[in-house]
C-alpha positions as CSV (number, residue, x, y, z in Angstrom):
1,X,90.3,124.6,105.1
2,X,93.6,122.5,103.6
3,X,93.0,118.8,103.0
4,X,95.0,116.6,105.0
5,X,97.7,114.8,103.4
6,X,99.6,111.8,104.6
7,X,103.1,111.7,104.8
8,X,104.4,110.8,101.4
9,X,101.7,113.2,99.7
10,X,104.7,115.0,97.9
11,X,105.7,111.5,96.4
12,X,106.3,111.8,92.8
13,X,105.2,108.4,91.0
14,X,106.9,108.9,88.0
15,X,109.2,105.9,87.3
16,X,112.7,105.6,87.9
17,X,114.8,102.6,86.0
18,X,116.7,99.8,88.1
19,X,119.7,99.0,85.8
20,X,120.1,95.4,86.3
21,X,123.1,92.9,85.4
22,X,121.4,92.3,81.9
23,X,119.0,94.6,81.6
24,X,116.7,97.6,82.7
25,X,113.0,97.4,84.6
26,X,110.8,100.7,85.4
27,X,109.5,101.2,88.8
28,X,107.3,103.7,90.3
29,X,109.3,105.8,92.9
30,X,106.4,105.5,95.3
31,X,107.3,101.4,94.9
32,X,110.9,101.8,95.4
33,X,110.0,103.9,98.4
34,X,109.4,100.1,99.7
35,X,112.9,99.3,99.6
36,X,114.7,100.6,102.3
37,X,117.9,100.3,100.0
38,X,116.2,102.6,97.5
39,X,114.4,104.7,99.3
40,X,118.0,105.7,100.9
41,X,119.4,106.4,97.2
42,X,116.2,108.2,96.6
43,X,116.6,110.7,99.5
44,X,120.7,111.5,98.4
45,X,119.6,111.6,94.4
46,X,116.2,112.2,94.6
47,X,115.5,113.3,91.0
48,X,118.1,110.8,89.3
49,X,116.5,108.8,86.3
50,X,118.1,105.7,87.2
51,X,119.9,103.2,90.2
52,X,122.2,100.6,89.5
53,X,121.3,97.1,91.0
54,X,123.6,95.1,89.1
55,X,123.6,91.9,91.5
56,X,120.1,91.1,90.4
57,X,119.2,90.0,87.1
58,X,116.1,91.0,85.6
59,X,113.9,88.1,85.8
60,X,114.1,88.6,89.6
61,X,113.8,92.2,89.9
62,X,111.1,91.6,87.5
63,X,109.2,90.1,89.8
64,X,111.0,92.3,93.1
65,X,109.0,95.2,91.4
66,X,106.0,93.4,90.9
67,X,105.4,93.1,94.5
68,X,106.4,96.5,95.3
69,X,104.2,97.5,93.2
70,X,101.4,95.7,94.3
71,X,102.5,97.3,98.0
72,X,102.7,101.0,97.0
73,X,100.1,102.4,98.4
74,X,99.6,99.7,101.7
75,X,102.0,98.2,104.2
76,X,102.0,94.6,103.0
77,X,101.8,91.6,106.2
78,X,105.2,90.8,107.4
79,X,105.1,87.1,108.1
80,X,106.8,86.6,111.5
81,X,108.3,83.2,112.8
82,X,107.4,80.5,113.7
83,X,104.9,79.7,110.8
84,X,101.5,77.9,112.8
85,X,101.0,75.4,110.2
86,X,102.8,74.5,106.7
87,X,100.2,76.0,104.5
88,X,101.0,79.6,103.9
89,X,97.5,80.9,104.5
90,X,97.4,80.2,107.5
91,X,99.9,83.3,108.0
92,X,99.5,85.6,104.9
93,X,97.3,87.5,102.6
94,X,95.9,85.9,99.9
95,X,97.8,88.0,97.1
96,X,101.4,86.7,98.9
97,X,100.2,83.2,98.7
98,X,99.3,83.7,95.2
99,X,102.8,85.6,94.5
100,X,105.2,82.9,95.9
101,X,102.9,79.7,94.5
102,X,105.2,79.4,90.9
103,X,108.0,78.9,93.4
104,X,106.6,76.0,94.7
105,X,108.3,73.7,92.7
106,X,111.7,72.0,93.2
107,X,112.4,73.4,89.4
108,X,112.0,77.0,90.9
109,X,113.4,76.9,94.1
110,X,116.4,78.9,93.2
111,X,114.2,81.2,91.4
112,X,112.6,81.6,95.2
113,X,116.6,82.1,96.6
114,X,117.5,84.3,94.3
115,X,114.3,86.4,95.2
116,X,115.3,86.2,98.5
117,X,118.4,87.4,98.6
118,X,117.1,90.6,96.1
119,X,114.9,91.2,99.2
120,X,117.8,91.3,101.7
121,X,120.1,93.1,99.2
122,X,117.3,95.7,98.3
123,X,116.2,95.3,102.2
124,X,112.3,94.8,101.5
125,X,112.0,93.1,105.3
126,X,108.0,91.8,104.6
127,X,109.1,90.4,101.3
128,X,112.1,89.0,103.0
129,X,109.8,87.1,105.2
130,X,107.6,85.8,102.9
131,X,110.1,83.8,100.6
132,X,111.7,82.7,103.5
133,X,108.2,81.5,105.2
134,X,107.3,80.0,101.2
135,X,111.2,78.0,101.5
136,X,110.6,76.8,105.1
137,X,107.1,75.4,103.9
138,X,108.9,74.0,100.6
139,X,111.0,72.4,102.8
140,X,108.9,71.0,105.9
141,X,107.4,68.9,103.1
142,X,110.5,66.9,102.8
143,X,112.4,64.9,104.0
144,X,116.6,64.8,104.5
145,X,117.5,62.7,101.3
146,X,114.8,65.1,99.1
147,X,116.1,68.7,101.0
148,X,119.5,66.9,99.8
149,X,118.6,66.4,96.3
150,X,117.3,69.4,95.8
151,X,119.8,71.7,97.1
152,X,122.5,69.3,95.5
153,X,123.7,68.8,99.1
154,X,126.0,65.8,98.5
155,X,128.5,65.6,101.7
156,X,126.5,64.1,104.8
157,X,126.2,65.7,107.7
158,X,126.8,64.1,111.3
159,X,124.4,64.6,114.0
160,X,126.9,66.2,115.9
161,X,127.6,68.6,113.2
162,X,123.8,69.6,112.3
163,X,123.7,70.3,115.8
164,X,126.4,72.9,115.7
165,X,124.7,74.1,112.6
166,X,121.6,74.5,114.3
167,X,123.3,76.7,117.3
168,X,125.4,78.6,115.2
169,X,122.3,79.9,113.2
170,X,119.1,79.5,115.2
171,X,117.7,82.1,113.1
172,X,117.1,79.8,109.9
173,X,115.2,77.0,111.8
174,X,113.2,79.7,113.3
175,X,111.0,79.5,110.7
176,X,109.8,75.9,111.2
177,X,108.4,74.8,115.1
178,X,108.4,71.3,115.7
179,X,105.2,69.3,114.1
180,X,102.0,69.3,116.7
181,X,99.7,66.3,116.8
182,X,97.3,68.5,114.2
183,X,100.4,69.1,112.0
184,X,100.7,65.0,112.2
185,X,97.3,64.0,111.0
186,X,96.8,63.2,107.6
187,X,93.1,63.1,105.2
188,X,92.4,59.3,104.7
């Protein structure tokens, strides 16, 4: 009797080589397989030794590949909005939580934007999700002047005008639900 394979049992997981703007990173093909950018150059090319993914540098798609790699062989979570709460575990796995936690500093916050727009650009949706869940927690934490600061927002914006802001793109404050009464409470 033939043993039952799954799907990508013919899968080779030999590396392939993500040329980066300055530099080179290995990845399994069965973690690349995750990115629905390179899984679509892996199904025109799908012996070639190497892809090109020049809008990334290689500290992020250092650690793009470390999560795919973690996710090879599973389907990881995808975090779906609105978050319930602004601690992180209350919607993902414990290994996410642990993934995104360097970012949680205003000193790598643009390490986390970067990340997430290698997610969007390599279209990883679940990883997508999570740095965007990880930046909507950074920021529920503060308030206008600090979210200011940080993003080195300088012009002010109107009522009026964040109002049109928040029409126009719904989908970004998606993320964040207004605070409950159990959101409100503090520890004294």
């Amino acid at each position: 009797m033939a043993e039952v394979q799954g799907l990508d049992a013919g899968v080779s997981d030999e590396n392939v080589i993500l040329v980066c703007s300055d530099g080179e990173i290995k990845i399994s093909r069965r973690a690349a397989r995750k990115s629905e950018m390179l899984l679509g150059l892996l199904k025109v090319n799908p012996n070639a030794p190497s892809f090109e993914t020049k809008q990334i540098t290689r500290e992020i798609m250092t650690e793009v590949v470390k999560y795919l790699e973690h996710y090879k062989n599973k389907e990881p979570k995808v975090v779906m909005p609105p978050l319930p709460s602004a601690d992180l575990k209350d919607a993902c796995d414990p290994w996410d939580v642990e993934f995104v936690e360097p970012y949680d500093s205003n000193n790598n916050i643009f390490i986390l934007l970067n990340m997430l727009l290698a997610a969007n650009f390599m279209d990883i949706k679940a990883l997508k999700h999570l740095l965007a869940a990880k930046f909507a927690t950074h920021l529920k934490t503060k308030n206008c002047e600090e979210m200011k600061k940080l993003l080195g927002i300088t012009q002010t914006l109107t009522p009026q005008q964040e109002n049109e802001i928040r029409k126009k793109y719904p989908e970004y404050f998606a993320w964040l639900k207004p605070p409950t009464k159990a959101d409100e409470k503090t520890d004294d």
